[in-house]
C-alpha positions as CSV (number, residue, x, y, z in Angstrom):
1,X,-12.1,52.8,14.3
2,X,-13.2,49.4,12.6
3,X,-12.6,49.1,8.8
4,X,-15.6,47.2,7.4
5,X,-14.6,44.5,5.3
6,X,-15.8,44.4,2.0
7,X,-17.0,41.1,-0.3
8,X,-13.8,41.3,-2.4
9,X,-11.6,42.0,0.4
10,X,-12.8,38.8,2.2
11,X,-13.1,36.8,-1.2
12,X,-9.3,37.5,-1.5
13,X,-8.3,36.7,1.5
14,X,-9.7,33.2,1.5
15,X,-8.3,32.5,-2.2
16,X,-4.9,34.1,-1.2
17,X,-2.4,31.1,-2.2
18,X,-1.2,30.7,1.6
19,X,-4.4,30.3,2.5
20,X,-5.2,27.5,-0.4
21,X,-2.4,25.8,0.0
22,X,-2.9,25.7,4.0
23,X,-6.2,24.3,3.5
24,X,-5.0,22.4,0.6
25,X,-3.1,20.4,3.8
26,X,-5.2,19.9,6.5
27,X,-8.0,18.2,3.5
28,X,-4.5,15.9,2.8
29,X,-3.9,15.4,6.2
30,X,-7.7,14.1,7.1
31,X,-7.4,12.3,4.2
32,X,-4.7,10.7,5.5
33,X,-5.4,10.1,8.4
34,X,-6.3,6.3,9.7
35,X,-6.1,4.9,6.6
36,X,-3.7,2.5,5.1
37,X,-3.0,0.8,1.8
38,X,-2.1,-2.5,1.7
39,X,0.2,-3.5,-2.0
40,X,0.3,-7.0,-1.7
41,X,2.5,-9.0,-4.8
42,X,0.7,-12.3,-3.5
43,X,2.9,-15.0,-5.3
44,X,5.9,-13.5,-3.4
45,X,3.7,-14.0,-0.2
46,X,2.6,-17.4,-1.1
47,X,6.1,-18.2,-2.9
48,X,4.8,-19.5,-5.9
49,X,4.2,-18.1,-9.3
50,X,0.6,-20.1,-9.2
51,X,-0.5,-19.5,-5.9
52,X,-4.1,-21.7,-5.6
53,X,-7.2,-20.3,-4.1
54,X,-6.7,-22.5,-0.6
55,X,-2.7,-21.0,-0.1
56,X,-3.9,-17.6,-0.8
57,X,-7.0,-17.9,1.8
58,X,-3.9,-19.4,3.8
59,X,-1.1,-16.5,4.1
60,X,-3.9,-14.2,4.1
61,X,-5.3,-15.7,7.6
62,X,-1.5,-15.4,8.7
63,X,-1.2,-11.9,7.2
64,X,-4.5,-10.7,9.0
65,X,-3.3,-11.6,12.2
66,X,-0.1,-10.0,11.7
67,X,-0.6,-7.0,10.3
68,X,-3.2,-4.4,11.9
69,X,-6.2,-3.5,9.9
70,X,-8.8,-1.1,10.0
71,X,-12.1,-0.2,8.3
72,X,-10.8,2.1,6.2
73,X,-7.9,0.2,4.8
74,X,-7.6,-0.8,1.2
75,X,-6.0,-3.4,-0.9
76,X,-4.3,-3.7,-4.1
77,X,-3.2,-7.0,-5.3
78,X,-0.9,-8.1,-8.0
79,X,-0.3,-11.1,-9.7
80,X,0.8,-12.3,-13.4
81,X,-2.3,-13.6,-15.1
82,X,-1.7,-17.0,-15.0
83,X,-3.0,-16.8,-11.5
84,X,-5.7,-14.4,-11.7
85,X,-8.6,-16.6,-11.5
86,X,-7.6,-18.6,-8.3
87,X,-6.4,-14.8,-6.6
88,X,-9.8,-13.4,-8.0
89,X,-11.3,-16.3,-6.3
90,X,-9.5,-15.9,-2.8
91,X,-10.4,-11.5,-2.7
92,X,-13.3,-9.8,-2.5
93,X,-13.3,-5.9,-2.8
94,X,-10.1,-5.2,-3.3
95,X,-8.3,-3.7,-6.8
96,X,-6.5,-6.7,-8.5
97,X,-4.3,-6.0,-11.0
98,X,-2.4,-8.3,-13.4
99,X,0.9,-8.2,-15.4
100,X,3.2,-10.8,-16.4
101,X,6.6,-11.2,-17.2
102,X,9.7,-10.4,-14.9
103,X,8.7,-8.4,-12.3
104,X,5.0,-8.0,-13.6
105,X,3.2,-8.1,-10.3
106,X,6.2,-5.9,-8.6
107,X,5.6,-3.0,-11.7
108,X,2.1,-3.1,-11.4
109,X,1.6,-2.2,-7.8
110,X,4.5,0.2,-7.6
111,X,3.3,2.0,-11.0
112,X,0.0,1.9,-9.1
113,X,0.7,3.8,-6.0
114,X,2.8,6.3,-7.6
115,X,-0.5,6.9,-10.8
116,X,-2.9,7.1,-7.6
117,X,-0.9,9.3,-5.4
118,X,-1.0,7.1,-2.2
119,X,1.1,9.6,-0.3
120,X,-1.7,11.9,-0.3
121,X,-4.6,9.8,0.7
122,X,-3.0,7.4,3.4
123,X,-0.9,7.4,6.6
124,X,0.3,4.1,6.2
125,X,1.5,1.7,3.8
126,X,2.1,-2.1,3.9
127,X,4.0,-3.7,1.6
128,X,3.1,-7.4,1.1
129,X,6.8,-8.5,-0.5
130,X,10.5,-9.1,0.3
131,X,11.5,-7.9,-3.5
132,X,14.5,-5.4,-3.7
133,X,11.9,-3.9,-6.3
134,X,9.9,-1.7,-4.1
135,X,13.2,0.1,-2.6
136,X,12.5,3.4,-4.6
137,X,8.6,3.3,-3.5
138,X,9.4,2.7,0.1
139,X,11.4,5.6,-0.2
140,X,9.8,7.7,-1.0
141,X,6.6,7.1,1.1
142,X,8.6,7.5,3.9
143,X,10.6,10.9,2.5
144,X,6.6,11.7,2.1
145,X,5.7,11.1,6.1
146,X,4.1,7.7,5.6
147,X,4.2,4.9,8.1
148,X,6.0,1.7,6.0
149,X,5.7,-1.5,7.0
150,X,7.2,-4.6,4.9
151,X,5.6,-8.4,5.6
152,X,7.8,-10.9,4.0
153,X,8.7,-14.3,3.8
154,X,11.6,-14.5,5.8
155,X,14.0,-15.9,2.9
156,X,12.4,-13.7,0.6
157,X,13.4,-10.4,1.8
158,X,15.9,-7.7,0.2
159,X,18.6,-6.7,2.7
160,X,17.9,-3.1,1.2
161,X,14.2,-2.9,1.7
162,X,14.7,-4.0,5.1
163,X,16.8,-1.3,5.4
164,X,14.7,2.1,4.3
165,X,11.2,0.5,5.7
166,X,11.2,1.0,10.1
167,X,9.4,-1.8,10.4
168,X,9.7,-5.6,9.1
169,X,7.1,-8.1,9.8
170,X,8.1,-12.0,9.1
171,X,5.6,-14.2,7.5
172,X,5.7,-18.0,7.6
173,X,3.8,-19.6,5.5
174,X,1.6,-22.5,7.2
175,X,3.7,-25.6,7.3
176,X,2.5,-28.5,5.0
177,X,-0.3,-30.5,5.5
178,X,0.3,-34.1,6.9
179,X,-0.7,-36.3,4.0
């Protein structure tokens, strides 16, 4: 004989805590899924504390072709604020945040994806610097199950970064312009 199943019966059921927490996951994991975030400390790109508008626009063409990107990617930029109107200039629609001061950009973007949770909401992460800084963060996206990938200059890159991230993309920056 069936037992018929009453409202409360079913209503607890569907709150039970396994069940939460199960569906808690697959709403991470579609969150997740086919997105990356791209935490770009842009004077370490460019290799200059006052990256112009034009070198910007530059390593970002090289970046671009570099690095894969897809429509559902976002950006976070840092620089100190010195630079702020020529980067400002150079992006469109992405989050730009500013801090000075040893380290300023690094601290910004790393205190960023940890405030925002980016180990929930994306399945990859590309980290737009060489600096020994990001270490910790690239750690623990990776102990999270996130896809990290490093682009830096090649002179410019920490021996222990390189070592946590599995993948490190080299970016030259466009040779000078004949005069």
């Amino acid at each position: 004989m069936i037992t018929p199943v009453t409202h409360l019966d079913e209503f607890r059921a569907r709150t039970s805590r396994t069940s939460r927490r199960s569906r808690r996951l697959e709403h991470q994991e579609s969150l997740r899924q086919g997105r990356a975030m791209h935490l770009i400390d842009i004077e370490n790109l460019v290799g200059s504390t006052r990256p112009t508008t034009c070198e910007v626009e530059e390593v970002m063409t090289i970046y671009e072709s570099l690095v894969p990107t897809g429509a559902m990617d976002q950006y976070v930029v840092a620089v100190n604020h010195t630079a702020l109107l020529a980067v400002g200039i150079a992006f469109r629609g992405v989050r730009l945040l500013a801090r000075s001061g040893p380290d300023g950009a690094d601290r910004a973007l790393v205190e960023s994806a940890y405030d925002d949770r980016i180990d929930l909401r994306f399945e990859r992460v590309i980290i737009g610097s060489g600096d020994g800084y990001f270490v910790n963060l690239a750690d623990w996206l990776t102990d999270a199950g996130l896809h990290v990938t490093v682009v830096s200059r090649r002179g410019s890159l920490s021996r222990h970064l390189a070592a946590i991230v599995p993948d490190v993309v080299c970016l030259e920056p466009p040779a000078l312009h004949a005069a």
